[in-house]
C-alpha positions in Angstrom: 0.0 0.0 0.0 2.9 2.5 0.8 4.5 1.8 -2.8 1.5 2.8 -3.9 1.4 5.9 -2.4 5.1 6.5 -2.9 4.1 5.8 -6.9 0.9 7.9 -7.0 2.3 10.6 -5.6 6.0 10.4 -7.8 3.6 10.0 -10.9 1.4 13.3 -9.9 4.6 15.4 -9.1 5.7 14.4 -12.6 3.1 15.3 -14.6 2.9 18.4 -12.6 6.0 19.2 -13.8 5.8 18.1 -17.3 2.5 20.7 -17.7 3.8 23.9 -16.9 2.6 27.0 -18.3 4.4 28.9 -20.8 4.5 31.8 -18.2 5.9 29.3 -15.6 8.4 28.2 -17.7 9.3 31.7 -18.6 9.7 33.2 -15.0 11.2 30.4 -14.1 13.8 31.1 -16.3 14.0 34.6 -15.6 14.7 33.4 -11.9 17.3 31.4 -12.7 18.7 33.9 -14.7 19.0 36.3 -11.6 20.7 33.4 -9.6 23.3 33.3 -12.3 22.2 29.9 -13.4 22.4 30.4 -17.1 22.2 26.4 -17.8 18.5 26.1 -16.1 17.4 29.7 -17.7 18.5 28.3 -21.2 16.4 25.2 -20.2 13.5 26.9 -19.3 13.6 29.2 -22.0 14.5 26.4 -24.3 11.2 24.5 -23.3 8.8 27.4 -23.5 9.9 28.1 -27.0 9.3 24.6 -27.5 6.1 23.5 -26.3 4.5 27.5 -26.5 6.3 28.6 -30.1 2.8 31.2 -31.1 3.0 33.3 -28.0 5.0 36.0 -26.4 6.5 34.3 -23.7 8.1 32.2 -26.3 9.0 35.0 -27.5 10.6 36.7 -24.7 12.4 33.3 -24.3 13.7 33.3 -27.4 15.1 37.0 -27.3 16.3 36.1 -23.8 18.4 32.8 -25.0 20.3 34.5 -27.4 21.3 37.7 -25.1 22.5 34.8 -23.0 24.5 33.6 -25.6 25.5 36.9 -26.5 26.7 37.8 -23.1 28.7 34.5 -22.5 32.4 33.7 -23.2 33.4 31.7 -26.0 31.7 30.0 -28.7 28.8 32.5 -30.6 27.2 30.3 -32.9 24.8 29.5 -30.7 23.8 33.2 -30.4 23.7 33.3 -33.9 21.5 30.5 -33.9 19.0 32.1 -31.9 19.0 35.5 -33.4 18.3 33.8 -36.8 15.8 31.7 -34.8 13.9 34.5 -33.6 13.7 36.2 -37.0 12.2 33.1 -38.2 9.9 32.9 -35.7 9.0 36.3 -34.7 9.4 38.3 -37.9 6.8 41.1 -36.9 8.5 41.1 -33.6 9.5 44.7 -33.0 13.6 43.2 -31.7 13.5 41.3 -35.2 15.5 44.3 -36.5 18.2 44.4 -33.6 18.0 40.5 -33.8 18.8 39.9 -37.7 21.5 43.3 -37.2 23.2 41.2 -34.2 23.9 37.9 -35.9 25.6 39.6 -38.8 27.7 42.1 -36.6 28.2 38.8 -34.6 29.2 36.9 -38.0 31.7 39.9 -38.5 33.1 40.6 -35.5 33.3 37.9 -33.5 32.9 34.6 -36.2 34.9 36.2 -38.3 32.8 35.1 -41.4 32.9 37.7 -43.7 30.5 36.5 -46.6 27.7 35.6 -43.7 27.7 39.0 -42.7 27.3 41.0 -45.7 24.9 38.8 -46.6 22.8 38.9 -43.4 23.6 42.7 -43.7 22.0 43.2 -46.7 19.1 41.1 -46.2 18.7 43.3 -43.0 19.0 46.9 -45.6 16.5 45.0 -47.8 13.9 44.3 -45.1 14.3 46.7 -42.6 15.6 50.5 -44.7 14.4 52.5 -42.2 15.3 51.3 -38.9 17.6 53.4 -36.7 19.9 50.7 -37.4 20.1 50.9 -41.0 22.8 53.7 -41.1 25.2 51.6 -39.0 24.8 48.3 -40.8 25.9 50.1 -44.2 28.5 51.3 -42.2 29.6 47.7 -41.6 29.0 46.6 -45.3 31.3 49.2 -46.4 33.8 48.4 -43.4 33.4 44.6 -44.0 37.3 43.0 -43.9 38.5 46.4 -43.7 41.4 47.4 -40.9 40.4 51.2 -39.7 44.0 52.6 -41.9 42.2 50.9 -44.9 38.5 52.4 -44.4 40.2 55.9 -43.4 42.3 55.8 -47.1 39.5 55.0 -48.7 37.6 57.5 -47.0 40.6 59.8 -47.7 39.9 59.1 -51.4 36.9 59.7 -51.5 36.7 63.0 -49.6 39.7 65.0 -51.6 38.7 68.6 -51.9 39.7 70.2 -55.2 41.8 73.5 -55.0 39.7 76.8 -56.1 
């Protein structure tokens, strides 16, 4: 009778767990966030994008995950891969701009993946001409595998003023 229990109870406490909202999931993840657990926020984050893709905690978790990734040390393809993510996702979102802008500066500056860049730069000029972001990215188009003495001579170049 006691296994029972012990079972009934074990089972309960797992499906409890298995059914959580999309705004558990979220906060949850925003708690463990705060505690500095960035393994568990992923999670959580990871699992309301998952089981809750249409809504705006999904959303939020999304954006969340890749700041996260952004923020961390080391490896930034998976920051990439959520910035893409979200565009896909979340295209009317009003951080798709900042999003699609991030994972090509991200592809430039830290990737070091030149052709990714100017492509995800343009696609981001194409889709999104008048954003407050627009001016920088082409600034980074034209600046694309370019030290600063190179941009500045060709700046140089460009800016010569002709004797009256």
């Amino acid at each position: 009778m006691m296994n029972r229990l012990i079972l009934l109870v074990l089972v309960c406490t797992l499906a409890s767990c298995s059914r959580r909202s999309e705004s558990q999931l979220y906060h949850e993840g925003m708690a463990a966030e705060e505690q500095k657990d960035m393994t568990t926020a992923l999670a959580r984050y990871g699992e309301a994008v998952e089981k809750y893709p249409a809504t705006a905690y999904a959303e939020s978790s999304l954006y969340r995950t890749a700041m996260i990734h952004m923020n961390a040390g080391g490896d930034k393809h998976p920051a990439v891969d959520a910035q893409l993510r979200f565009c896909t996702l979340f295209p009317q979102s009003s951080n798709a701009p900042s999003m699609l802008f991030l994972a090509a500066f991200t592809y430039n500056n830290d990737l070091h993946n030149i052709d990714s860049a100017r492509l995800l730069y343009g696609q981001f000029l194409e889709k999104y001409p008048g954003s407050e972001l627009a001016t920088s990215a082409q600034f980074e188009l034209e600046t694309l595998g370019k030290s600063p003495d190179e941009y500045l001579r060709s700046r140089a170049d460009t800016t010569t003023v002709t004797p009256k």
